[in-house]
VOGU-3710 file (C-alpha; in Angstrom, 3 decimals, decimal comma):
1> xxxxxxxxxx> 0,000/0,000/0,000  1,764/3,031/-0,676  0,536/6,400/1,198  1,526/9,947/0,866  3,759/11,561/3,750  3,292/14,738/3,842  5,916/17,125/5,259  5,642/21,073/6,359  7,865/24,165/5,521  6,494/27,630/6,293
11> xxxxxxxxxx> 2,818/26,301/5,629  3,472/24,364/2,651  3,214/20,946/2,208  5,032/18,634/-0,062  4,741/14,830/-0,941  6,722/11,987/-1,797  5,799/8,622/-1,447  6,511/6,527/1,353  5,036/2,994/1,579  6,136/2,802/5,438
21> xxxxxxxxxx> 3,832/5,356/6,312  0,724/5,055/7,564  -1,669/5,573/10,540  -1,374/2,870/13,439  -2,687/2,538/16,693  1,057/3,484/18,290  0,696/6,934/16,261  -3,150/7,731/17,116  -2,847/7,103/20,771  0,797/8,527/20,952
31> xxxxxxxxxx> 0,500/12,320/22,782  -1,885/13,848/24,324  -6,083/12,717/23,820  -7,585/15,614/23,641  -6,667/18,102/20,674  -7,920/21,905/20,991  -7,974/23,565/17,589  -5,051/25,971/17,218  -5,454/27,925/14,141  -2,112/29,190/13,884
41> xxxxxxxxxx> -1,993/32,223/11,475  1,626/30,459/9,546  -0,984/27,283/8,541  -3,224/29,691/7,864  -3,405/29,013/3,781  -4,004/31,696/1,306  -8,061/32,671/0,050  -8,983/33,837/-3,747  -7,060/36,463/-5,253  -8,278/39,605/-6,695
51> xxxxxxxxxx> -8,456/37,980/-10,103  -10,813/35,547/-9,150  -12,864/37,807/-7,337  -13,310/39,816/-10,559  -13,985/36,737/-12,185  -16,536/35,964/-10,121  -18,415/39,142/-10,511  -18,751/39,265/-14,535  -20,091/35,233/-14,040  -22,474/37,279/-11,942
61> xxxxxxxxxx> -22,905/40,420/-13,761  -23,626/37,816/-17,109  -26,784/36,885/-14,845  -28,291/40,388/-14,408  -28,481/43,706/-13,355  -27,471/42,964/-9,591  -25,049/39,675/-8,664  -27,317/36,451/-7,188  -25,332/35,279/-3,995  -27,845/35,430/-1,682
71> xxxxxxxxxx> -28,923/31,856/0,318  -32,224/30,932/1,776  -32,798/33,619/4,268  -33,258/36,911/5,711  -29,436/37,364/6,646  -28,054/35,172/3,538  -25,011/36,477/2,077  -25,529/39,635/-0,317  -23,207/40,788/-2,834  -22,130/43,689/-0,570
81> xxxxxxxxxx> -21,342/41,531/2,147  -19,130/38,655/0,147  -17,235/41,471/-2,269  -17,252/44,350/-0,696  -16,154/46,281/-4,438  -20,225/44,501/-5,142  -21,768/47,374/-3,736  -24,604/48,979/-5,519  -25,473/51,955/-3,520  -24,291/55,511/-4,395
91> xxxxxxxxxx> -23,221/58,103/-1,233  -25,932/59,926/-1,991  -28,552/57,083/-1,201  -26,785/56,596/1,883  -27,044/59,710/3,141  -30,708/60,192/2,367  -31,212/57,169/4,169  -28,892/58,390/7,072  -30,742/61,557/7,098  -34,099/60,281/7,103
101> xxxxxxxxxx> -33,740/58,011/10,046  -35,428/54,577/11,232  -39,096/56,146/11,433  -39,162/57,176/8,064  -38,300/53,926/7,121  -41,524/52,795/8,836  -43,658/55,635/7,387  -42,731/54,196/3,860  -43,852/50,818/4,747  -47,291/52,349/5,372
111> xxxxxxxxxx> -46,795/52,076/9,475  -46,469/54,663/12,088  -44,951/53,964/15,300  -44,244/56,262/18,045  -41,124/55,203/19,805  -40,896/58,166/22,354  -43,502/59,328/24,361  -44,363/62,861/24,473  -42,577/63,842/27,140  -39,311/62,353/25,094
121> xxxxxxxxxx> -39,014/59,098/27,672  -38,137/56,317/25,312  -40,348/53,258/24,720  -40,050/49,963/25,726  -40,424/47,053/22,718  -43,235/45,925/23,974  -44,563/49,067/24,525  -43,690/50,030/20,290  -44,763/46,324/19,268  -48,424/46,795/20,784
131> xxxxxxxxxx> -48,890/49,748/18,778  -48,792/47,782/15,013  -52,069/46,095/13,966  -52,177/42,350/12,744  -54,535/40,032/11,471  -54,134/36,396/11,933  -55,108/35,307/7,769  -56,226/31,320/9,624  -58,310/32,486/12,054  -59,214/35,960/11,339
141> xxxxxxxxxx> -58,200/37,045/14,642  -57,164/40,755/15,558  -54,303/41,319/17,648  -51,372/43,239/18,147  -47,664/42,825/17,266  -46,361/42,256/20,661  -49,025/38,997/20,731  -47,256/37,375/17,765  -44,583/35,126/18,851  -42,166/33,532/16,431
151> xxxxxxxxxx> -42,898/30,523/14,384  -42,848/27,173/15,848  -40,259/24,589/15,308  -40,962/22,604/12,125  -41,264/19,163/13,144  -39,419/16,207/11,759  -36,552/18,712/11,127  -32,639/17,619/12,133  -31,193/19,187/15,139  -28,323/20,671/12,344
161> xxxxxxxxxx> -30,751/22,460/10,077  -32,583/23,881/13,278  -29,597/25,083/14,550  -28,517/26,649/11,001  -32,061/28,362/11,070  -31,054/30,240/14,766  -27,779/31,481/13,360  -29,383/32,618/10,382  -32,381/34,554/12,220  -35,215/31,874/10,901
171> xxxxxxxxxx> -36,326/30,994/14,370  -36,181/32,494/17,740  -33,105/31,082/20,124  -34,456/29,606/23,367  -32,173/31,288/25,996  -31,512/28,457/28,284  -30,090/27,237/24,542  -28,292/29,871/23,570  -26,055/32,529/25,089  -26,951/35,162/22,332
181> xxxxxxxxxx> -30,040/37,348/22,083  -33,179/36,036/20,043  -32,902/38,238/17,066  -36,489/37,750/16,360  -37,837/36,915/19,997  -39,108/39,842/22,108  -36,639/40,563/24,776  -37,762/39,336/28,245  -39,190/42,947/29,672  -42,791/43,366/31,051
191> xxxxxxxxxx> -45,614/45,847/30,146  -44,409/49,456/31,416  -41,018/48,334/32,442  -38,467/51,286/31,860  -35,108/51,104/30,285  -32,128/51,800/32,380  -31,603/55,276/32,694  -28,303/54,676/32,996  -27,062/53,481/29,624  -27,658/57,260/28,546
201> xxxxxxxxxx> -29,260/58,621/25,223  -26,022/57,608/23,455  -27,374/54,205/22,560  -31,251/55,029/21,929  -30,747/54,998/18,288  -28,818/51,746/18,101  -32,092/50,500/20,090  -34,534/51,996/18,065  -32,140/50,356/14,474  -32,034/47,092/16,416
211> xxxxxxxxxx> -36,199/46,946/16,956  -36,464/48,219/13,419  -33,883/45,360/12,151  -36,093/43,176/14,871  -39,183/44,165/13,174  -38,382/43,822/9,284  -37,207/40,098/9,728  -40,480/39,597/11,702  -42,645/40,372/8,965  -40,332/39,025/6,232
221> xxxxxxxxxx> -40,129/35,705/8,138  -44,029/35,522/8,204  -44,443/36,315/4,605  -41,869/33,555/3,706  -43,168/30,652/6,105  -46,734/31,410/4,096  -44,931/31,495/1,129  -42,833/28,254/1,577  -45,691/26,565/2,991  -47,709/27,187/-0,137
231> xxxxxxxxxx> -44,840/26,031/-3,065  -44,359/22,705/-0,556  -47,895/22,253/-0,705  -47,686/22,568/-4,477  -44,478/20,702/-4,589  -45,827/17,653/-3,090  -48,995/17,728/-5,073  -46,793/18,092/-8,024  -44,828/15,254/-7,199  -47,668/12,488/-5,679
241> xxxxxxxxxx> -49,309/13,640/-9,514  -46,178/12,602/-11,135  -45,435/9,172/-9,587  -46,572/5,873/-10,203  -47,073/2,456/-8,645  -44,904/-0,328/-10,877  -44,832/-3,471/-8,667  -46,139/-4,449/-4,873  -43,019/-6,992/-3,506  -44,185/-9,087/-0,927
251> xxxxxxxxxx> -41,932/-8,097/2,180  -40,748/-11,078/3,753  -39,537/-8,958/6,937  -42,520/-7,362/7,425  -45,512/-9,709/5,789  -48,239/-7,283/6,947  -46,620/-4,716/4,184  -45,802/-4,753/0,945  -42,894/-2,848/-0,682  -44,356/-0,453/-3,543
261> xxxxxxxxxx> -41,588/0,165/-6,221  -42,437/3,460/-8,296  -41,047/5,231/-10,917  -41,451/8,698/-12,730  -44,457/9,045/-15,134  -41,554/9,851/-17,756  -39,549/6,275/-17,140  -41,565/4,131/-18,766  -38,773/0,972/-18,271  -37,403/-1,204/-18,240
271> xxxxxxxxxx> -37,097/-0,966/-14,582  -34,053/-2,299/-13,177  -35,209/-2,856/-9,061  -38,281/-4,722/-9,367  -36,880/-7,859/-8,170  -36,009/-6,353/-5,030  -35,099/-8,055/-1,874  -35,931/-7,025/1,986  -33,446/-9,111/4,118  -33,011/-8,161/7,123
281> xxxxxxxxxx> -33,995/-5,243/9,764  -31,175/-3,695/12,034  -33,720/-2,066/14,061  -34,149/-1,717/18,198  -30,844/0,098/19,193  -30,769/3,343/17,497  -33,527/5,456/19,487  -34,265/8,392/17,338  -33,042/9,454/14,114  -30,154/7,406/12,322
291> xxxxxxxxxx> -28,500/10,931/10,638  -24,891/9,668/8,886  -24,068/5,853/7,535  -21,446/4,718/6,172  -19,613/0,836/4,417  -15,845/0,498/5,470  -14,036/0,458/1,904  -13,957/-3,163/2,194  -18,094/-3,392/2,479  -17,627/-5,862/5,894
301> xxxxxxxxxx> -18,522/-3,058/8,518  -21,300/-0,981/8,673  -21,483/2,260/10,312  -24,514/4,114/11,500  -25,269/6,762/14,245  -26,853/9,922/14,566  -29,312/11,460/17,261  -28,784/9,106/20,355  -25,137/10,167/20,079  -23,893/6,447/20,243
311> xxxxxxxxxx> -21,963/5,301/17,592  -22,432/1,483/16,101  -20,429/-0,891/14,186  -22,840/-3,535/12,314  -20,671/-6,782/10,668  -21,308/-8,889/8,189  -21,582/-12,713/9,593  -19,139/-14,237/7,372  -16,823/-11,397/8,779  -17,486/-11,656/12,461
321> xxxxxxxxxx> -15,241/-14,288/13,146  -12,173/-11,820/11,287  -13,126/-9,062/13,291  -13,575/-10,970/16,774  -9,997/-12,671/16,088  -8,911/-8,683/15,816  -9,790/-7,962/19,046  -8,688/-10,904/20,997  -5,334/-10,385/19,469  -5,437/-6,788/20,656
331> xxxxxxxxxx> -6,548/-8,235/23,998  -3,685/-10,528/24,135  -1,140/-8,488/22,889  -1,741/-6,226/26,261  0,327/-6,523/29,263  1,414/-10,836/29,845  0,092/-10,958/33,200  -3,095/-9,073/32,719  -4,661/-7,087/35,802  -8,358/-8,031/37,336
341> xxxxxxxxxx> -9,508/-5,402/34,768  -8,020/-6,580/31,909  -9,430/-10,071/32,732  -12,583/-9,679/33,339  -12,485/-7,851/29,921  -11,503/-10,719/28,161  -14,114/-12,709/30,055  -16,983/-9,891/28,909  -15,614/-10,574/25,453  -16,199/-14,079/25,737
351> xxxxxxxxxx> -19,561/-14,361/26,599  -20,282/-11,286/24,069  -18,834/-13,852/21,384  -21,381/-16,798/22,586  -24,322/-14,935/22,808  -23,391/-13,355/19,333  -22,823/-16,822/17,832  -26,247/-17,806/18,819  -28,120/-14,756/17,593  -26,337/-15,021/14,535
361> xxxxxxxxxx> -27,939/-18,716/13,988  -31,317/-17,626/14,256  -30,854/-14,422/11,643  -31,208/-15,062/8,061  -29,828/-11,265/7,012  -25,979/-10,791/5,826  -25,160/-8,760/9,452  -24,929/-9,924/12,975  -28,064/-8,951/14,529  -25,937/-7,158/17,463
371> xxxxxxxxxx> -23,823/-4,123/16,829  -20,183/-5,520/17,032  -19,085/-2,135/18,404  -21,187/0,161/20,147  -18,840/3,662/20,860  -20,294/5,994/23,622  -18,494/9,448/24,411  -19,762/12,432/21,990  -22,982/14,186/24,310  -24,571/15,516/21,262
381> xxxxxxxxxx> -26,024/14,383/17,926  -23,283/12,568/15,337  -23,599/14,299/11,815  -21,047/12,785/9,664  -18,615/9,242/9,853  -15,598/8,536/8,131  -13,411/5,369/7,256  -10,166/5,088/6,648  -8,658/1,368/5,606  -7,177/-0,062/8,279
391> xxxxxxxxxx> -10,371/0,008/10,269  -10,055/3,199/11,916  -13,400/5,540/12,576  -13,520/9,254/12,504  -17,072/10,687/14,097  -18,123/14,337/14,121  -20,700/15,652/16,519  -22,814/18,639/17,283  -20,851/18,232/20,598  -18,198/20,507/18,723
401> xxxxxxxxxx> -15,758/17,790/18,900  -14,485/14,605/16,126  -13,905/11,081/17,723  -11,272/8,728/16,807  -11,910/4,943/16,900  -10,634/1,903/16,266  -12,229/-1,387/15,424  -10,425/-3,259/17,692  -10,542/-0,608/20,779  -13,778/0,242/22,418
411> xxxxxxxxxx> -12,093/3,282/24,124  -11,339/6,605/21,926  -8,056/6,822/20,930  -8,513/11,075/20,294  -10,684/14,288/20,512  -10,301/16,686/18,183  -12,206/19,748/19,746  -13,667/22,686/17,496  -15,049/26,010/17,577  -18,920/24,895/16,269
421> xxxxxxxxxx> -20,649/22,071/14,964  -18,690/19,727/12,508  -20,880/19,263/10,301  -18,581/16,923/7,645  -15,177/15,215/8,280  -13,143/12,515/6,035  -9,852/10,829/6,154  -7,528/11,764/3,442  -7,708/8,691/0,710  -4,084/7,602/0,425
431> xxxxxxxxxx> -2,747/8,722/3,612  -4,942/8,096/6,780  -2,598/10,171/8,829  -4,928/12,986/8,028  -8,369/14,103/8,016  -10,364/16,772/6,839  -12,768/18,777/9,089  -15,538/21,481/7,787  -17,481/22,940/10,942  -20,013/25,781/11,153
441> xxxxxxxxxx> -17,675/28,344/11,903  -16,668/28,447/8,641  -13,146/26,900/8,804  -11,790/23,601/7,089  -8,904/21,994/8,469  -6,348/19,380/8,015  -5,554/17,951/10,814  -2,242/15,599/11,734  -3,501/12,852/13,930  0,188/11,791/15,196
451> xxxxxxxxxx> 1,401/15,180/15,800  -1,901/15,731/17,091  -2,817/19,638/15,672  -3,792/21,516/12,342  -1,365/21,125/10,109  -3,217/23,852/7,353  -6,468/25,482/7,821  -8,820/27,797/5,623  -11,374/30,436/5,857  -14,503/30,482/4,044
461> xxxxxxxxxx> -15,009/33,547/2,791  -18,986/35,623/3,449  -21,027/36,509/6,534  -22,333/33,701/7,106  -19,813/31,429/7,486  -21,341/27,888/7,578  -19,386/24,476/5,963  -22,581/22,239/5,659  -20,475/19,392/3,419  -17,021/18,704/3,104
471> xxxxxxxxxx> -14,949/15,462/1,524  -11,854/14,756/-1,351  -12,154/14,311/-4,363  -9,561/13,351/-7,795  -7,908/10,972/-5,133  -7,267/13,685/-2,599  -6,061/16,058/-5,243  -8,317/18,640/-4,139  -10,601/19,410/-0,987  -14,077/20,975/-1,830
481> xxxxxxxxxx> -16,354/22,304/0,632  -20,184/23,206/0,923  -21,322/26,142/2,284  -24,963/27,167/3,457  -25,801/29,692/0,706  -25,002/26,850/-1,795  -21,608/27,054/-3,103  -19,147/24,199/-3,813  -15,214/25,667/-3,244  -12,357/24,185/-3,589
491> xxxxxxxxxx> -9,009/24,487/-2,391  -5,476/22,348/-3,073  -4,847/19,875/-0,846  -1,053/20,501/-0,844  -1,602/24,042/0,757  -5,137/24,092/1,181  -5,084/26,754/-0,964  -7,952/28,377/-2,712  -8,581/26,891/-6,238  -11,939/27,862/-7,546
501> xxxxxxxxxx> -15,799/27,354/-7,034  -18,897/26,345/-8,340  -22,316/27,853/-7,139  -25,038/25,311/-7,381  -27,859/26,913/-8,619  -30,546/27,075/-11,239  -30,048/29,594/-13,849  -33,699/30,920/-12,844  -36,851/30,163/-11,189  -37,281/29,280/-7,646
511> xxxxxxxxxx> -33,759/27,875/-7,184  -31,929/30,403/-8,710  -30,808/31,174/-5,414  -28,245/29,001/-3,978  -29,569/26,300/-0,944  -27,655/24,450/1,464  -25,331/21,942/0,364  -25,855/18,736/2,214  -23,388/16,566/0,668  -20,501/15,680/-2,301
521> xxxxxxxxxx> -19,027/12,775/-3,285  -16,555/11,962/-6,168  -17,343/9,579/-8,738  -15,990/6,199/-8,893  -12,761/5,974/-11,631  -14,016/9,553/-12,911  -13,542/13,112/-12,755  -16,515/14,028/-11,342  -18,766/14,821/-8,272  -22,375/14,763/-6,884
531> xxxxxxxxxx> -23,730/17,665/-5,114  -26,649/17,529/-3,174  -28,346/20,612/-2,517  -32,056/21,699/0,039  -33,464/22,559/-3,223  -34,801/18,940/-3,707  -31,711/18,598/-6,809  -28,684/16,300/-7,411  -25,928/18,001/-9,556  -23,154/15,654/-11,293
541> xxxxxxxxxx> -20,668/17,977/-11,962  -17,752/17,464/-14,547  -14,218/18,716/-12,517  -12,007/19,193/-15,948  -14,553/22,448/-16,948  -16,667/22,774/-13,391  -19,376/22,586/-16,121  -23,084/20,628/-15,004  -23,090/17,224/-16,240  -26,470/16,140/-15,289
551> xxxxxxxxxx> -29,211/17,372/-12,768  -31,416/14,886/-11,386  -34,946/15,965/-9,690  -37,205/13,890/-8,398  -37,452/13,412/-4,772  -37,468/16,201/-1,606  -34,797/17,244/0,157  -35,718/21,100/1,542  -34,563/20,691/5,317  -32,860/17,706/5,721
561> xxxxxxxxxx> -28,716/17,275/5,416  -29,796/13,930/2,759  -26,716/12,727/0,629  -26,717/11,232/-2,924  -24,140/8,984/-3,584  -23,145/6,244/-6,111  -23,175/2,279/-6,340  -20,121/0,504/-6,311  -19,552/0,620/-10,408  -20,797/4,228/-10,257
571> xxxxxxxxxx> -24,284/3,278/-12,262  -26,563/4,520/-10,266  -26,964/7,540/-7,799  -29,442/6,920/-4,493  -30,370/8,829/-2,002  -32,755/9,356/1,083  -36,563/11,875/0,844  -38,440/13,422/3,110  -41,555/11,463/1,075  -40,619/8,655/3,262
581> xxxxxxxxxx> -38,817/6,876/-0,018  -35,669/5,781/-1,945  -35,189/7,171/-4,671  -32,501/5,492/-7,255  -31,478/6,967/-10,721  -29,222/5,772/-13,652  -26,031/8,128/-14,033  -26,142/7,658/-17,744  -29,536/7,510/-19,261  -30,555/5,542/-22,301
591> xxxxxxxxxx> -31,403/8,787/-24,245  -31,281/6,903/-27,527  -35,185/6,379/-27,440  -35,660/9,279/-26,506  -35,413/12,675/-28,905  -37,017/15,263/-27,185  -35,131/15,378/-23,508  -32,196/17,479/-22,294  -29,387/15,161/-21,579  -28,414/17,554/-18,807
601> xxxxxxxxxx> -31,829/16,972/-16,673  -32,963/13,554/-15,588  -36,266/12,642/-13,855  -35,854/8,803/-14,667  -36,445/7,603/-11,275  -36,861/4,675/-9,153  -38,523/5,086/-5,991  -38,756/2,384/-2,811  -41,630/2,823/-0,361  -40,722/0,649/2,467
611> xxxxxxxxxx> -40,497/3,105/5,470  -42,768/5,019/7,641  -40,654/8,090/7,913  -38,397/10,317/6,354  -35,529/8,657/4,638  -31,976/10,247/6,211  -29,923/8,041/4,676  -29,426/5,671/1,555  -26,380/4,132/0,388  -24,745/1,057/-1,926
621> xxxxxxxxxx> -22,678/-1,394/-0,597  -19,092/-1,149/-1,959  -18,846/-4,692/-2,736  -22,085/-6,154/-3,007  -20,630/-9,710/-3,575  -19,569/-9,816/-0,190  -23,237/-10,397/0,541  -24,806/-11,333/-2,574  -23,782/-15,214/-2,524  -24,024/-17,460/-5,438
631> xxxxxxxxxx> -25,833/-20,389/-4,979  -24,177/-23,813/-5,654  -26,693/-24,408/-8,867  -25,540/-21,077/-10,496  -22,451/-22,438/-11,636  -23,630/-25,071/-14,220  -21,310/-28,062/-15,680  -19,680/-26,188/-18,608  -18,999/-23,196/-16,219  -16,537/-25,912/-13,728
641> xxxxxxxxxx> -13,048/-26,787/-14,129  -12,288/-30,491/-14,699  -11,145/-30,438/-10,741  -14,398/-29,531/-9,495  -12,899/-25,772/-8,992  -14,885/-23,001/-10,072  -13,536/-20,701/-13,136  -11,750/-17,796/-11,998  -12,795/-15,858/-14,644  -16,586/-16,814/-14,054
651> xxxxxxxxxx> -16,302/-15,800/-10,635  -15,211/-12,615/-11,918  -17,905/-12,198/-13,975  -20,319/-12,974/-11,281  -19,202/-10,291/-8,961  -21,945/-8,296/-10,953  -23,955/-9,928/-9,261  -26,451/-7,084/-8,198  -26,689/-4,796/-5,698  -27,352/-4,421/-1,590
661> xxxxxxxxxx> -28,605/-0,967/-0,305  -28,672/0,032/3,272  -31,487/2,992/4,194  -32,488/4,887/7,656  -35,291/6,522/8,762  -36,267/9,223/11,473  -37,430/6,691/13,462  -33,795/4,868/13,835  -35,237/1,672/11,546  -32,355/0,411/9,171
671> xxxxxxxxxx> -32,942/-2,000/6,268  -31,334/-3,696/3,675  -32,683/-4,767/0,236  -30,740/-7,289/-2,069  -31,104/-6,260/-5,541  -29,587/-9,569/-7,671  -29,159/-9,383/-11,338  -28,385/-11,972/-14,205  -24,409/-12,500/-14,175  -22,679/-12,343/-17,326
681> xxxxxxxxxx> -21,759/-15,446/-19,363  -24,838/-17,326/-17,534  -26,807/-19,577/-19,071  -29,878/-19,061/-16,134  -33,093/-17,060/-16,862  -33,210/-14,130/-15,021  -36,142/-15,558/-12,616  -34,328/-17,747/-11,606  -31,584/-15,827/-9,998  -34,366/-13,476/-8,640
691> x> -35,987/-16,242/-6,649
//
């Protein structure tokens, strides 16, 4: 295996190739166990240039009059507040506005508040809130603006978007939650109470701006939930009108159900997962929602985690006995006359093994029916999980903190503490000794697990500084990142310089304005990556012109951090909906029979309906053979050696033998569905390898 060592001189990084290198358990445990992030300002690597910043703006000047940059939002980033040389206000508009003060500004909008009385004493907020007018439009109910109280939390919503939605101004902070002040909640005075005399007249017009501010995004957030509810009201009758039933499957699991395959009114077959399988259920430990899952790169270990804040490793049966040899190794390898501890360790192990051996006789699915590992230490919800391929486990929490596992530890061998939320993390793909980190406060970082810091970090650049995605991609060639307001940047992994970006966006309609990115991933053996964006789209993006390859539409995605990714052979692209199903599509799309359709659009989907909730998570197994089995009748006489021995190259051949996805729900249910298809050079009908 050969990895990359990386070395550092004045915050560069250069590589040579060293196959001696590598992360081991020595090296991860080695120093200290906790890690505090210490953004130097020499690893500190360099942003865009000026030239790129102009390049930028005539891309966005070729759209229209005034540059698109905003995000979802009130306080999404502007043009003036990303490029400050964006601005398009003359000196004189800012001094009639200067001069014409806040309550002008409320005249024009047709409302006149007093905020003095008329002996000059100033006004409380809830004193100037009861004075505007309202009408509840549901109820027809009269009231005033201090009765209105911000807008409930959505339900079925991730803790991570919610949280997104507070630092953006969307939905009023609970204090005990937050150290800030609500930006939209009223401040915590009574009726009548007076201000404090003593903070003096000098700040009564940064109140009166700040309950003006308060006011605007008040109002702006009550004409956009109405307005949002509507187009998901739409969207949804839009999309149940343009769906149809294919094929009820009998679910084995679940008898009392049946699994309803569906496809686009526009995919009119063949269908390619209508012989689908339910095998097994890996439900009963994960309370709540499962929100990140993820195969090892070998496809034996599974793992899955999310809002009870436990991590767990699922294995495949034929695997267990690997894996369980792993850790007794570890176990003996420790200390030669082992303390009372230690032993009574090794004895726990034991009778874990027995009790797993017998659960595993009774289950008929490819996994252990027990989590092999179950890893408890993060105290908030896990968002993302990363492999690297000697078994070692990355998690990231809302904790503010990444985990560091091993396979054959049940302890964590490092924290890596941060500044917010991390939101993405994933170990560098040909040398494990690093990892990449995007959080919420808007920095990536590289960090060096045996020297145990941040070896380069960078800034995202815009007011609202949220990293909603992160991975590698072209081998670890380049890092790319996801922001919030729905751009895709990348930077050199060498320096983690700034390269270039791509903002994901339609060129008009309702999502010409950039959404949250909620996850990328490279393309297997190609030079491309899938974006998934909160505007219910998945962009295949070619990385030799940054130009779209394909879009594919079909399922919803608004509020959710769902990720599309790709099957083993990089055929198909699956992901998760908040419509409670799977939806699957073909990268490349027959458009031979077709004359009429855009290459670059594709609503040829597949959709499963076998869960009760929304769909967090979807993904391929890597090596679907591992699971898949051939039976001993698949290999006919003409397809054996004279010895009996299979033929190598049949065996090959037959490691096309279909596919195994592995979804979650809200409700913490996992499932996986067996997808087998005809292997090449067989003489068997197709039904026949179904059954």
């Amino acid at each position: 295996m050969l990895y990359i060592k990386i070395s550092y001189a004045a915050g560069f990084i250069y590589s040579s190739i060293d196959p001696s290198q590598g992360l081991n358990l020595y090296k991860a445990t080695q120093g200290g166990c906790v890690v505090k992030p210490r953004d130097e300002a020499c690893n500190k690597a360099e942003g865009p240039t000026q030239e790129e910043i102009k390049r930028i703006e005539q891309i966005l000047m070729d759209d229209g009059a005034r540059p698109i940059l905003a995000g979802t939002g009130s306080n999404s980033l502007g043009s003036g507040t990303r490029y400050p040389s964006l601005v398009y206000r003359s000196s004189s508009d800012k001094e009639r506005r200067k001069s014409a003060g806040d309550e002008d500004v409320l005249k024009q909008m047709n409302i006149y508040v007093r905020t003095r009385t008329s002996s000059g004493k100033q006004l409380t907020d809830f004193e100037i809130l009861k004075q505007v007018p309202v009408k509840n439009l549901d109820t027809g109910e009269n009231m005033t603006l201090s009765e209105v109280r911000s807008p409930p939390v959505p339900e079925g919503w991730n803790p991570l978007s919610l949280h997104i939605l507070k630092l953006t101004s969307h939905l009023e902070v609970n204090p005990k939650e937050s150290d800030e002040e609500s930006v939209i909640g009223i401040p915590p005075c009574s009726e009548g109470q007076p201000p404090d005399e003593e903070e003096g007249e000098a700040e009564d017009g940064s109140r009166l701006k700040k309950r003006t501010a308060r006011f605007k995004r008040l109002l702006g957030a009550t004409v956009r939930k109405t307005v949002d509810k509507a187009k998901s009201l739409a969207s949804e009758v839009s999309h149940a009108r343009h769906k149809e039933d294919v094929a009820d499957i009998t679910d084995v699991m679940n008898p009392e159900a049946n699994i309803k395959i569906k496809a686009s009114s526009t995919n009119k077959g063949p269908y390619e997962f209508t012989k689908l399988q339910h095998v097994q259920d890996l439900y009963g430990e994960h309370t709540g929602a499962v929100w990140c899952m993820k195969f090892s790169s070998c496809g034996r270990l599974l793992a899955t985690a999310g809002q009870d804040k436990v991590l767990r490793i699922w294995v495949l049966k034929d695997a267990y006995p690997f894996f369980q040899d792993m850790r007794t190794k570890y176990n003996a390898d420790q200390k030669s006359s082992p303390t009372p501890s230690q032993e009574s360790l090794v004895s726990q192990h034991s009778e874990e093994a027995i009790a797993m051996a017998a659960a595993a006789e009774k289950c008929t699915g490819p996994f252990m029916p027990k989590a092999f590992c179950t890893y408890i230490g993060h105290t908030s919800d896990l968002l993302d999980v990363s492999w690297s391929k000697n078994y070692f486990i990355l998690s990231s929490s809302m904790d503010k903190t990444v985990r560091l596992w091993h396979i054959s530890r049940k302890e964590c061998l490092c924290c890596f503490q941060h500044i917010d939320f991390v939101t993405a993390i994933a170990f560098h793909p040909r040398d494990d000794r690093y990892f990449l980190s995007g959080s919420l406060d808007g920095k990536l970082r590289l960090w060096n697990i045996p020297d145990k810091k941040v070896a380069l970090w960078n800034e995202v650049d815009g007011q609202t500084k949220l990293i909603t995605a992160a991975n590698f991609c072209q081998n670890g060639q380049f890092a790319v990142v996801g922001s919030y307001d729905g751009r895709c940047i990348f930077y050199n992994t060498d320096q983690l310089k700034y390269h270039t970006q791509i903002h994901v966006r339609s060129t008009r309609g309702k999502n010409r304005i950039g959404r949250k990115i909620s996850g990328i991933e490279p393309m297997p053996g190609e030079d491309k990556i899938l974006v998934t964006s909160n505007d219910s789209r998945v962009r295949l993006y070619d990385l030799r012109d940054l130009n779209l390859s394909c879009k594919y539409k079909g399922y919803l995605n608004v509020s959710s951090q769902i990720k599309a990714s790709f099957s083993h052979d990089g055929k198909y692209i699956i992901a998760g909906s908040e419509n409670q199903c799977i939806y699957i599509w073909k990268t490349n799309h027959d458009y031979s029979k077709l004359s009429s359709v855009r290459r670059d659009r594709s609503d040829f989907w597949e959709g499963i309906k076998a869960h009760n909730a929304t769909v967090t998570c979807a993904i391929f197994a890597p090596h679907p053979e591992a699971i898949i089995k051939s039976e001993p009748d698949e290999i006919g006489p003409s397809e054996k050696l004279p010895n009996h021995q299979p033929d190598p190259l049949v065996e090959q051949h037959k490691k096309g033998c279909g596919y195994v996805m592995v979804s979650a729900d809200f409700n913490g249910a996992i499932k996986v569905f067996i997808n087998k298809t005809k292997p090449k050079h067989s003489s068997l009908p197709y039904t026949a390898i179904a059954d």
